[in-house]
C-alpha positions as CSV (number, residue, x, y, z in Angstrom):
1,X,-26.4,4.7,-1.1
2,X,-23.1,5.6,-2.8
3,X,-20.2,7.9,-0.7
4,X,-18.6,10.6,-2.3
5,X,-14.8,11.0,-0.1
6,X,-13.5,14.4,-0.1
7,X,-9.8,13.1,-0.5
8,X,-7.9,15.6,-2.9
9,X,-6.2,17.5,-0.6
10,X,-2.7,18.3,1.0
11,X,-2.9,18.9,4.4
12,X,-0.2,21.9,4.6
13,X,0.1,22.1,8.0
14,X,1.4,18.4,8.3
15,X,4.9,18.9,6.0
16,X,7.1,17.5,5.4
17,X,5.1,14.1,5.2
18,X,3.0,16.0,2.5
19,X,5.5,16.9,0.3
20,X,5.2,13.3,-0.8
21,X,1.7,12.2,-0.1
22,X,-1.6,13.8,0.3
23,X,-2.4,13.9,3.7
24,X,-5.3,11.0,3.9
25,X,-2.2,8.3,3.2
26,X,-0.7,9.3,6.5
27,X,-0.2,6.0,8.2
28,X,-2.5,5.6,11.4
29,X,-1.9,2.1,12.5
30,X,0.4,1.1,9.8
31,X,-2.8,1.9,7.7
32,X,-3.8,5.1,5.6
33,X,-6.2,7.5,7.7
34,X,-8.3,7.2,4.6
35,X,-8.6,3.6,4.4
36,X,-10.1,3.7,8.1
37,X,-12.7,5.9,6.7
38,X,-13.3,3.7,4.0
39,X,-13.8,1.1,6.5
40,X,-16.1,3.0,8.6
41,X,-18.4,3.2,5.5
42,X,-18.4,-0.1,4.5
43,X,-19.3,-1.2,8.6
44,X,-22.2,1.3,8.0
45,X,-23.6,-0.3,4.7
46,X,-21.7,1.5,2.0
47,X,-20.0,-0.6,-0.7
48,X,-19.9,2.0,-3.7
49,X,-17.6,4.9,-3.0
50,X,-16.5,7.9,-5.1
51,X,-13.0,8.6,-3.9
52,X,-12.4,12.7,-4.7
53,X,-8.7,13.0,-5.4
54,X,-5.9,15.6,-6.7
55,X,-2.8,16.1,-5.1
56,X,-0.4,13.2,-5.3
57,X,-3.5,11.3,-6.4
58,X,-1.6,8.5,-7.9
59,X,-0.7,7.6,-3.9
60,X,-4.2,7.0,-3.3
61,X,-5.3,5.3,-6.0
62,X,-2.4,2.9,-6.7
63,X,-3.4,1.5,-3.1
64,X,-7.0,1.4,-3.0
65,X,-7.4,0.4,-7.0
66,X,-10.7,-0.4,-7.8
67,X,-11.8,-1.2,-4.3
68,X,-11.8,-5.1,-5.0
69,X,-9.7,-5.6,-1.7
70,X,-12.2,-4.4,0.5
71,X,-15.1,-5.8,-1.3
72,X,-16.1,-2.4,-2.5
73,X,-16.6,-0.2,-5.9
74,X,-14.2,2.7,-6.0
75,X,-14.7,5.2,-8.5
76,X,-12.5,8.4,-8.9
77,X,-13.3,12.0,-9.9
78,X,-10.5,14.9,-9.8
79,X,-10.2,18.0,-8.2
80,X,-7.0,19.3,-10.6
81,X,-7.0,22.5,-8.2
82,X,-7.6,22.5,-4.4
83,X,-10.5,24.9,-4.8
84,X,-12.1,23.8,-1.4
85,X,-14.7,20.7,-0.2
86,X,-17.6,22.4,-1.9
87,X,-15.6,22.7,-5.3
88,X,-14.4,18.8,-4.8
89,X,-17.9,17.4,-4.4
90,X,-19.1,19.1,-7.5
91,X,-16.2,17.0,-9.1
92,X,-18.2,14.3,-8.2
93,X,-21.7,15.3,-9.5
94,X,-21.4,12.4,-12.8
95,X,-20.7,9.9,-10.8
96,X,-23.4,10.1,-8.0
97,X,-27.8,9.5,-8.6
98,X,-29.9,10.2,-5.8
99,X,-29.0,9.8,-2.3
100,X,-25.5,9.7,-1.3
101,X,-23.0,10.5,1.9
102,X,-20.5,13.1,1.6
103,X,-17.8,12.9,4.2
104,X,-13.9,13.7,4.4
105,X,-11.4,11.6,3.7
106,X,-8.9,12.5,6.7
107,X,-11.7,12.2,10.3
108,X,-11.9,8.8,11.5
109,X,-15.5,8.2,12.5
110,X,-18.2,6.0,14.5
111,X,-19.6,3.8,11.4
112,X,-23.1,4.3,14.1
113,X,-22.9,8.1,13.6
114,X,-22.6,7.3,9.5
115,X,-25.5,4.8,9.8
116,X,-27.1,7.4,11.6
117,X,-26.7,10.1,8.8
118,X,-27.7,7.5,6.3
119,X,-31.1,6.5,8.0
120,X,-32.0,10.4,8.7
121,X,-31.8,10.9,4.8
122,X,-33.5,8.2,3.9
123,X,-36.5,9.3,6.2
124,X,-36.7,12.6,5.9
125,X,-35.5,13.4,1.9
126,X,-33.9,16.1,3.9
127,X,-30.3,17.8,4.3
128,X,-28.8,16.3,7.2
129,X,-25.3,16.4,9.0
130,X,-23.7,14.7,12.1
131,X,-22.3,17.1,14.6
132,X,-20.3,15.9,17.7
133,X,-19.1,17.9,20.9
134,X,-15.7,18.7,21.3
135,X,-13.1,20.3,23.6
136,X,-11.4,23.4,21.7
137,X,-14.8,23.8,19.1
138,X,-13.2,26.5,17.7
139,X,-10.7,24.9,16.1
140,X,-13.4,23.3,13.7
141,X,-16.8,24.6,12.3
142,X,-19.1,25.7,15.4
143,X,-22.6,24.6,14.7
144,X,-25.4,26.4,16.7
145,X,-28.1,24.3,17.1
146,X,-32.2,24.6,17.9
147,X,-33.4,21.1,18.6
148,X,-32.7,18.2,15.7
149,X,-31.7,21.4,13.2
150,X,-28.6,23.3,12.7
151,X,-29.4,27.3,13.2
152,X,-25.9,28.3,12.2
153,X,-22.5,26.9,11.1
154,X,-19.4,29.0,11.5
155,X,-15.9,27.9,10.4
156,X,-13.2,28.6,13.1
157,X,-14.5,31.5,15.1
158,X,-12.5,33.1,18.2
159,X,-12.7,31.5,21.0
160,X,-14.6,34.2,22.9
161,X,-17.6,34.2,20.6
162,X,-18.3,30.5,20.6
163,X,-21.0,29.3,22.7
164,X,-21.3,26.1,21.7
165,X,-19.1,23.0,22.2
166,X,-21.1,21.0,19.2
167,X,-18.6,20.9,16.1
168,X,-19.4,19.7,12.2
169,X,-18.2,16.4,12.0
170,X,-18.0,16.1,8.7
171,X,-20.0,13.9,7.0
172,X,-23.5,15.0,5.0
173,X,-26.4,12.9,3.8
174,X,-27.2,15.2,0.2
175,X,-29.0,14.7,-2.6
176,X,-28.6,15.7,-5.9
177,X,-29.9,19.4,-5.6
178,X,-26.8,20.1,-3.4
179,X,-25.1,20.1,-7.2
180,X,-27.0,22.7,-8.4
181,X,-26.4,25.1,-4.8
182,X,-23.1,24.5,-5.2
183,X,-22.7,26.4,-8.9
184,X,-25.0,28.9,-7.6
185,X,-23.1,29.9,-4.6
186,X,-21.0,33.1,-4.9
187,X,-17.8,33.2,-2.7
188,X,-14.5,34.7,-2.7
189,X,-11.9,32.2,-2.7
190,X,-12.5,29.0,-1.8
191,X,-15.9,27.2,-1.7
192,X,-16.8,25.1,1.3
193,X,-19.8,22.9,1.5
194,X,-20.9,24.3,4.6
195,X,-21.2,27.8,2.8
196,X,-23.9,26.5,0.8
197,X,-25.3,24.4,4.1
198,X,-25.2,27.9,5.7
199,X,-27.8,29.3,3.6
200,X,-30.0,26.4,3.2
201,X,-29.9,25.8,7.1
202,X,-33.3,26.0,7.8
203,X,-33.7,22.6,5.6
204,X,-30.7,21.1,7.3
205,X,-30.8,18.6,9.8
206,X,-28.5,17.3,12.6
207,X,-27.8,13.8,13.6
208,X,-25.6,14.0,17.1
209,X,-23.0,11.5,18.4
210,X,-20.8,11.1,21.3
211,X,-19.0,7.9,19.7
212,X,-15.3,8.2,18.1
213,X,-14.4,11.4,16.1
214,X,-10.3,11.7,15.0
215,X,-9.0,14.4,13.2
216,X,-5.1,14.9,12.0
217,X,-4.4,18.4,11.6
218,X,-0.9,18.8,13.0
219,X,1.7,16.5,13.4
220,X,1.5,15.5,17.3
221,X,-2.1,14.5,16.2
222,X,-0.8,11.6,14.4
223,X,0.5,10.4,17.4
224,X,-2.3,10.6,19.0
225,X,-5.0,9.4,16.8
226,X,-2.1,6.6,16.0
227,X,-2.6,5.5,20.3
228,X,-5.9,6.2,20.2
229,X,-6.8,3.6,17.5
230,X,-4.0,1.3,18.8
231,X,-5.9,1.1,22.0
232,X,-9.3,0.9,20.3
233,X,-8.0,-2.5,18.0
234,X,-6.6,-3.9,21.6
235,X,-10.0,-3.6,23.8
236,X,-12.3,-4.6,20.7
237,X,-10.8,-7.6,21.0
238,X,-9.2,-7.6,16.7
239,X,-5.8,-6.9,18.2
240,X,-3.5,-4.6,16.5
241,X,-0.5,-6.9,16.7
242,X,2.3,-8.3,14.2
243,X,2.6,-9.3,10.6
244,X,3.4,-12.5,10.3
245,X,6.3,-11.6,8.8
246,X,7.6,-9.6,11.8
247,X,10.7,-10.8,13.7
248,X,11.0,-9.9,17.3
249,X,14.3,-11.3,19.3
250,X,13.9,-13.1,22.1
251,X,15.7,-11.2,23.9
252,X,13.2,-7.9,22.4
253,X,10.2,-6.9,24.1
254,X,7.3,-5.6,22.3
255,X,3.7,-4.6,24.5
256,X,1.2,-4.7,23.9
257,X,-0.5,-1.4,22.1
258,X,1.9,-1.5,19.2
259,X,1.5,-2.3,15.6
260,X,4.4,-4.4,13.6
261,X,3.9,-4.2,9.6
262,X,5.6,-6.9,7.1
263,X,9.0,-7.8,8.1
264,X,10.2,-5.8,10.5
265,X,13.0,-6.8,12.3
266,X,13.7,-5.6,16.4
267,X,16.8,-6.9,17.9
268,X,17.9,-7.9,20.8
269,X,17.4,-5.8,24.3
270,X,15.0,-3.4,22.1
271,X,11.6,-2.5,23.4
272,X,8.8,-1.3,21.8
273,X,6.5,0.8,23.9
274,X,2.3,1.3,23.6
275,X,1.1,3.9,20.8
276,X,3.9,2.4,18.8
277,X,3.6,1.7,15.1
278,X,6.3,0.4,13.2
279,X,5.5,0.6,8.9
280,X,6.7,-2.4,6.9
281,X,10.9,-3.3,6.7
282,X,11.7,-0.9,9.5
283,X,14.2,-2.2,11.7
284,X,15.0,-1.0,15.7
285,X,18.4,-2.2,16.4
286,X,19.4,-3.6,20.0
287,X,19.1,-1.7,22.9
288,X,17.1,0.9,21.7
289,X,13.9,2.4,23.0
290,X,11.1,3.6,20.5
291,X,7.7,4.3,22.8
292,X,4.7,6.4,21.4
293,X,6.0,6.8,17.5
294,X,4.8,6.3,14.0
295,X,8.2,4.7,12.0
296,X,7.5,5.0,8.5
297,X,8.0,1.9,6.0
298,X,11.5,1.3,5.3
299,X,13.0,3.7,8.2
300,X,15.6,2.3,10.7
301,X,16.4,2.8,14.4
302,X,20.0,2.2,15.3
303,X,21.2,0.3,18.6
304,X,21.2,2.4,21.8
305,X,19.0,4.7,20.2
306,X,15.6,6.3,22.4
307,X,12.7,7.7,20.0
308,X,9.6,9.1,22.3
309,X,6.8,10.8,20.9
310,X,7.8,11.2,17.1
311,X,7.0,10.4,14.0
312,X,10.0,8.8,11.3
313,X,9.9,9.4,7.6
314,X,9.9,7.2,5.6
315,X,14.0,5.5,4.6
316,X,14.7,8.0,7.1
317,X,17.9,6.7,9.7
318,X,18.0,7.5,13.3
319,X,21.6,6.8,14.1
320,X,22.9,4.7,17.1
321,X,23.1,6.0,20.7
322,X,21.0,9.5,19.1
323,X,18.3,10.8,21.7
324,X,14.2,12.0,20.5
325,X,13.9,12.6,24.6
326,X,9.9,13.1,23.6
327,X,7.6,15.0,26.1
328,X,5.7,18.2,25.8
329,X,7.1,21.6,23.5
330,X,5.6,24.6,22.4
331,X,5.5,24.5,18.5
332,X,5.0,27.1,16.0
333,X,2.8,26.4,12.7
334,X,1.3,28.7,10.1
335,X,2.5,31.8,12.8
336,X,0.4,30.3,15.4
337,X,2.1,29.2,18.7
338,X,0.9,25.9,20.1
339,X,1.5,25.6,23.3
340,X,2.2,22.5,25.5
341,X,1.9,20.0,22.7
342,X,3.1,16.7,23.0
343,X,5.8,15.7,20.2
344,X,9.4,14.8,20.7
345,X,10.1,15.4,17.1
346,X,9.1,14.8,12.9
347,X,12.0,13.1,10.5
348,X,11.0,14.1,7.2
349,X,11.3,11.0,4.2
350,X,15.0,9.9,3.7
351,X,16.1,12.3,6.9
352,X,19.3,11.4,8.3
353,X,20.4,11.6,12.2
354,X,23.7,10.3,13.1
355,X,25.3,9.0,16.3
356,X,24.6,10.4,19.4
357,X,23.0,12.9,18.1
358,X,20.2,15.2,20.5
359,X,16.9,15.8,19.0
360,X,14.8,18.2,21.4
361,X,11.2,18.7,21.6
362,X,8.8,19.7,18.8
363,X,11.6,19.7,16.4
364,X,10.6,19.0,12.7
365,X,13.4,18.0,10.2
366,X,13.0,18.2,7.1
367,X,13.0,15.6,4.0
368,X,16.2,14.7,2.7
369,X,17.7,16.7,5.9
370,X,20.8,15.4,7.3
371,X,22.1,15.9,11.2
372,X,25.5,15.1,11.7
373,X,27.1,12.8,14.7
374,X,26.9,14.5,18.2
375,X,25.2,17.6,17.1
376,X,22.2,18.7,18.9
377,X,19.0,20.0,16.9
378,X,16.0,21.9,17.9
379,X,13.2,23.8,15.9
380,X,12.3,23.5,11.9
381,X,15.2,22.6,9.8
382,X,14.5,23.0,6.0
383,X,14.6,20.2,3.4
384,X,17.6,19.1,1.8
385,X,19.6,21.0,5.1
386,X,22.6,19.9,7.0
387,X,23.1,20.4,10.6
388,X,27.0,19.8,11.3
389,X,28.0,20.4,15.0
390,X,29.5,23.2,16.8
């Protein structure tokens, strides 16, 4: 069975790592979110994928090629305008025969619940989706359900009307009548897959899991999901480790928990703290602190500096003796207030913080942004800015 991955969008909510790559190449683990979906699929039985791309497209598929790495077939088919997951799997509809899995490119998933999905079409010839239990189910698409079938699906309701905790987890065994729904489906806007689900729901089936189920909408989820998996690679026994290539003083001390790409380089009295991932060529100079963070490839950490509980752009500089104190802030996206959230701070691609400079929690600094030396900097500041102090 082939696997159509719904990979073509940008993930908005996520800037400014978007603004240059579509949000399934956000590293989890020093690898791409989407690759650990890819990986998923090909634990479950899948080796022929159909990779669904558009935005910054030629991130995706300059890394994944034509799946010869992984021992796989990837194809591509293009969604030129982010028309919704319903419009991208109709991209797909030449490349696919029979049978297939649907699933998005940016959940990392139990291969078990994909297997599950996989087996349940097989048998049945019928519609079938996995659906998992979750903590703030309205966040996601509340699924009602009346024994093994689905009797409604309803994308982010308010909280109040959801009774419910079971959530649509996002991956579909179809067939090739789905194609056909899909044109026929009048919507306003854009056209989701589950729309078309919705009104063929007495067909559709559920397959329920309590295994692993990681999203990344907002940025403190990357941390998150980033631990998460770090911790999953530790007790499975693969270790998430070092590079070969990795230099660590002996006088640097790295736990266990963390991830070291290709040639990184952390000097002396540095310490690298669990739910840390460091991206290929990043450095952390000595003395400096860097606990619960996602460094980007190329990004450097100067001496005496402390980084908690952010995530660092790519080439972006954190400047010696400068603070990311980490811990919990209340952060505004998209007009919404979210409250209590854990992230000490984003560093857009090439962002620049100087010396001794204060980052406080949730703050999110643009690409190309530059802080100057003892300034202190809290809440959004736009691309291309520069923060002098005083």
């Amino acid at each position: 069975m082939k696997a159509v991955v719904l990979a073509a969008g940008e993930g908005t909510r996520l800037r400014p790592l978007t603004r240059t790559r579509p949000k399934p190449m956000l590293p989890i683990g020093n690898q791409p979110l989407l690759e650990h979906v890819l990986e998923a699929a090909r634990e479950a039985g899948i080796d022929e994928f159909v990779f669904v791309v558009g935005y910054k497209r030629e991130r995706i598929q300059s890394h994944f090629g034509d799946g010869d790495d992984w021992d796989v077939d990837i194809e591509y088919a293009v969604q030129e305008t982010q028309l919704g997951t319903g419009h991208a799997l109709l991209q797909a509809e030449s490349h696919v025969d029979g049978n297939f899995l649907a699933l998005n490119g940016d959940r990392i998933i139990e291969p078990s619940a994909i297997s599950a999905v996989i087996d349940e079409r097989r048998e049945t010839g019928q519609p079938v989706m996995a659906v998992t239990r979750h903590r703030n189910p309205e966040n996601y698409g509340v699924v009602e359900l009346d024994g093994e079938s689905v009797r409604s699906i309803e994308e982010k309701p308010p909280a109040h009307t959801v009774r419910t905790d079971y959530i649509n987890a996002g991956v579909y065994g179809l067939g090739e009548s789905i194609f056909d729904a899909l044109r026929e489906t009048d919507t306003e806007g854009e056209l989701a897959i589950t729309t078309v689900l919705r009104e063929h729901r007495d067909a559709l089936r559920a397959i329920r899991f309590d295994g692993l189920w990681l999203d990344v909408s907002y940025h403190w989820d990357i941390l998150s999901v980033n631990s998460r998996m770090l911790d999953r690679l530790d007790n499975d026994g693969s270790g998430s480790g070092s590079a070969e290539t990795a230099a660590v003083h002996d006088r640097a001390t790295v736990v266990d928990g963390t991830a070291l790409g290709s040639d990184v380089r952390v000097w002396p009295g540095a310490t690298v703290l669990p739910g840390t991932s460091l991206g290929d060529n990043v450095e952390v100079g000595s003395n400096a602190v860097v606990a619960n963070s996602v460094v980007l490839t190329d990004a450097t950490i100067g001496d005496g500096a402390i980084v908690r509980d952010c995530v660092v752009g790519e080439n972006a500089t954190v400047g010696p003796n400068t603070t990311i104190e980490g811990g919990e802030a209340d952060v505004v996206v998209d007009g919404s207030v979210h409250e209590d959230v854990r992230l000490g701070g984003v560093l857009g691609d090439n962002a620049q913080l100087g010396g001794a400079v204060t980052v406080s929690p949730g703050t999110v600094l643009g690409n190309h942004a530059s802080v100057e030396s003892g300034a202190v900097v809290a809440g959004w500041i736009e691309t291309d800015a520069v923060v002098r102090r005083g």
